[in-house]
C-alpha positions in Angstrom: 40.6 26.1 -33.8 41.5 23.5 -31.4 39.8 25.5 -28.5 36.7 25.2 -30.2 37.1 21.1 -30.6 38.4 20.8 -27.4 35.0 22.7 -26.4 32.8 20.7 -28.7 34.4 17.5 -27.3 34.0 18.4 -23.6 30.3 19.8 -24.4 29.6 16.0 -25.8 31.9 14.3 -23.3 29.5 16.3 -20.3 25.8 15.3 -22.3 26.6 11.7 -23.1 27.5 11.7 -19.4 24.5 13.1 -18.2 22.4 11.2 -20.4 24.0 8.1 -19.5 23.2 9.1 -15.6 19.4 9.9 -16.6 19.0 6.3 -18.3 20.1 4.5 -14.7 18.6 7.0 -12.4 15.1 6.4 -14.9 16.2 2.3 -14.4 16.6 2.2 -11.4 13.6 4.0 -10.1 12.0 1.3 -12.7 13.2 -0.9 -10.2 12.1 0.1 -7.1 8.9 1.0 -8.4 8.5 -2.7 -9.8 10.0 -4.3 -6.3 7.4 -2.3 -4.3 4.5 -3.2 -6.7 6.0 -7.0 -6.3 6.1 -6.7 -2.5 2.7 -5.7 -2.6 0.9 -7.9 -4.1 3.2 -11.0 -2.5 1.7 -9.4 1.3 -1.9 -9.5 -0.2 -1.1 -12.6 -1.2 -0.1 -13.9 2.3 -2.5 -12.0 3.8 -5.4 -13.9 2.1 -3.8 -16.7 2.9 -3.6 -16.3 6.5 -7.1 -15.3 6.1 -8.2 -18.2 5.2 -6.4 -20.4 7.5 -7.6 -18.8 10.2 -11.7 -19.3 9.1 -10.0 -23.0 8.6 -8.8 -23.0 12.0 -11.8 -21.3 13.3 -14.6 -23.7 11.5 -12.4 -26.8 12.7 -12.7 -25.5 16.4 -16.6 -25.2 16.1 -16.8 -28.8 14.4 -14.5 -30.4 18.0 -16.9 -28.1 20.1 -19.9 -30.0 18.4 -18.2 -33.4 18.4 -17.8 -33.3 22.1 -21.1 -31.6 22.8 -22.2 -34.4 20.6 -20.8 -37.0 23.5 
């Protein structure tokens, strides 16, 4: 009898474990897929930024060409 409690015990000792490691493992790729989807977007982000301070850049270069043709 207590061979079969002992078993019963291990057997739920070894699933809540394995559970338990299924639950991070799920978490954490949670994670990692949230980060990535984060990092993402944030380099779109500066991207477009950079995009527009360059056509910034680029239309206050043609306005100084036209001031000094201008002269």
């Amino acid at each position: 009898m207590k061979k079969v409690l002992l078993t019963f015990a291990a057997a739920g000792l070894l699933i809540g474990t394995t559970s338990c490691r299924e639950t991070t493992e799920e978490s954490a790729e949670t994670t990692i897929e949230s980060a990535a989807e984060d990092t993402e977007d944030n380099l779109e982000a500066a991207g477009d930024e950079i995009e527009a301070a360059g056509e910034e850049m680029e239309q206050e270069v043609e306005d100084e060409v036209n001031d000094a043709d201008d002269m």
